[in-house]
C-alpha positions in Angstrom: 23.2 49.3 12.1 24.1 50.7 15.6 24.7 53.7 16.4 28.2 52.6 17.7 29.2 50.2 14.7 28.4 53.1 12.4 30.5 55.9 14.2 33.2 53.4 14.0 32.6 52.6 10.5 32.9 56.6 10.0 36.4 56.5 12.4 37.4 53.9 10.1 36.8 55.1 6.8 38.1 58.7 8.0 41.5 57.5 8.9 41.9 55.7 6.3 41.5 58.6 3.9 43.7 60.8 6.0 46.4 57.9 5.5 46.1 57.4 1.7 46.6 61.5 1.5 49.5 61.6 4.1 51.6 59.0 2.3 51.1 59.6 -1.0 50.2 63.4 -2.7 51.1 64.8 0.8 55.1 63.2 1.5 56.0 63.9 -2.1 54.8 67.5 -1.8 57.1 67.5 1.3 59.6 66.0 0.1 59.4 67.4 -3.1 59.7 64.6 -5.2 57.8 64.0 -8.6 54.6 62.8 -8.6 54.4 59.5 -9.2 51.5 56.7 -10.9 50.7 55.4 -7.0 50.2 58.7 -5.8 47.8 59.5 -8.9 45.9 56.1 -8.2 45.6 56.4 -4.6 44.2 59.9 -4.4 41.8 59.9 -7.8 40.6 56.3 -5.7 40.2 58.5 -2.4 38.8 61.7 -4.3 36.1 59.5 -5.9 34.6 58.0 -2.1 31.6 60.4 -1.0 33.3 61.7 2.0 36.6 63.3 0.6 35.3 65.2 -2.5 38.5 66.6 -4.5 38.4 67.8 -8.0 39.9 64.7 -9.3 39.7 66.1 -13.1 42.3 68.6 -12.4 44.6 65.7 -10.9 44.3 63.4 -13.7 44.4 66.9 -16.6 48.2 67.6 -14.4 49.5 64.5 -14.6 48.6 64.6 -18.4 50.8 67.8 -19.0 53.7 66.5 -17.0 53.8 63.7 -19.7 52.5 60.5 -18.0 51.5 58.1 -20.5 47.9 59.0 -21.4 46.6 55.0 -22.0 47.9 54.1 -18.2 46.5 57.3 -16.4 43.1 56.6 -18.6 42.7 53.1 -17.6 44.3 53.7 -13.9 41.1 56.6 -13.9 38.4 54.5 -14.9 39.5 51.7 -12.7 40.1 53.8 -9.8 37.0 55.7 -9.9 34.5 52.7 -10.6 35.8 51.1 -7.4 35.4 53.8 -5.4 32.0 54.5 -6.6 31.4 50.6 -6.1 32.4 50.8 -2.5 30.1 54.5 -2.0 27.1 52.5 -3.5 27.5 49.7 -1.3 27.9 52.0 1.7 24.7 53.3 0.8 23.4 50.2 0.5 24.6 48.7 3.9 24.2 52.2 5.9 21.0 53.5 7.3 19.2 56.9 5.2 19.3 58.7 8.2 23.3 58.4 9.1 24.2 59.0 5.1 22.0 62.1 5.3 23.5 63.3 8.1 27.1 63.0 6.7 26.3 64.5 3.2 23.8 67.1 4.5 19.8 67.0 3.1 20.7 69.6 0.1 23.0 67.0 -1.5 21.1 64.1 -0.2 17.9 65.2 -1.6 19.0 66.4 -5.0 20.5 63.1 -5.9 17.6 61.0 -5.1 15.3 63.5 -7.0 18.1 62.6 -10.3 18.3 58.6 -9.8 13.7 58.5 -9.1 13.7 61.2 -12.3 16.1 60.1 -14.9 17.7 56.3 -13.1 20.5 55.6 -15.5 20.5 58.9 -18.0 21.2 60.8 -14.2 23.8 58.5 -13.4 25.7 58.8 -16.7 24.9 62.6 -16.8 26.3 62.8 -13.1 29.6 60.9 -13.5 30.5 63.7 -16.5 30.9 66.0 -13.8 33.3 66.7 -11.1 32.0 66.4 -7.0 28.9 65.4 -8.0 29.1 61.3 -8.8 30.6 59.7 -5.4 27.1 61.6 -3.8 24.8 60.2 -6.6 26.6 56.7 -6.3 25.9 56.7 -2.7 22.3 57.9 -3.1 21.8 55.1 -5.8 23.0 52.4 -2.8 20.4 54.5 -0.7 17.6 54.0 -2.9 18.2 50.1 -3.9 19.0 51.3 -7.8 19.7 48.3 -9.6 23.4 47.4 -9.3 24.1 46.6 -12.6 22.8 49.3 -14.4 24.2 51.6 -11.5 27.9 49.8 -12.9 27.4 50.1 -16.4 26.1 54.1 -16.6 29.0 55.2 -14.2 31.2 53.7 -16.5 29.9 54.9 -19.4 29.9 58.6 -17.8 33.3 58.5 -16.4 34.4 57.1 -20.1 33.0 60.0 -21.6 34.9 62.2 -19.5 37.6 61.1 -19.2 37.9 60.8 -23.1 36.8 64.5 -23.9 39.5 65.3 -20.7 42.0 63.6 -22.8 40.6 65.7 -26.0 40.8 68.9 -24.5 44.6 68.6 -22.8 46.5 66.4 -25.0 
């Protein structure tokens, strides 16, 4: 990819983060209103792309307390974040090592490759029980060509898992 098509790519993807966080989480704060199941869906889907990073966990354990029906926010999670982590993949996929490696920085890059050569699937599922740490593997695993399907499956399985034992521990 050229150097231009990929600094637009990163313009792109940028603004369309800072738009998903402006009009959802960000006007209701202002505005004060309730938070609502659209806000929750788009920021868990933007906290999940490798570039924003939030601590999604604590998002989805708040809107548990304030009473939101536990089966919707569970499935509107898992569907949320697998998408995201579909679309990171892929951008690891499609993007060059060297650009990804600049935007994540060579401590992140590096430890996540040394997880998907070491443990493949096992470090996947491990890394999606954890907050910050799964969008970076997912890219990482589009880096290194992992196998798509088995990339799908063990992110799925990992973001089950905690999302169930989330559910176990506030509710």
């Amino acid at each position: 990819m050229k150097k231009s098509k990929t600094y637009k790519l990163i313009i792109v993807i940028s603004i369309l983060a800072i738009l998903v966080s402006s009009l959802t989480i960000g006007r209701q704060i202002y505005l004060d209103r309730e938070p609502s199941l659209v806000s929750f869906s788009a920021i868990h889907f933007a906290g999940y792309l490798f570039f924003m990073l939030m601590p999604v966990e604590i998002l989805f354990t708040y809107y548990i307390v304030e009473d939101f029906d536990i089966s919707i926010l569970f499935i509107v999670a898992l569907i949320t974040a697998i998408v995201a982590e579909i679309i990171d993949y892929l951008i690891g996929y499609l993007v060059s090592s060297q650009v990804i490696h600049n935007m994540i920085g060579d401590r992140r890059y590096k430890k996540a490759n040394k997880y998907i050569d070491k443990y493949g699937g096992l470090g996947v599922f491990v890394f999606n029980l954890f907050p910050l740490s799964s969008s970076v593997l997912s890219l990482a695993a589009g880096i290194v060509r992992y196998r798509f399907r088995n990339f799908v499956i063990y992110s799925f399985a990992g973001l089950l898992a905690k999302y169930t034992i989330l559910i176990f521990l506030f509710f």
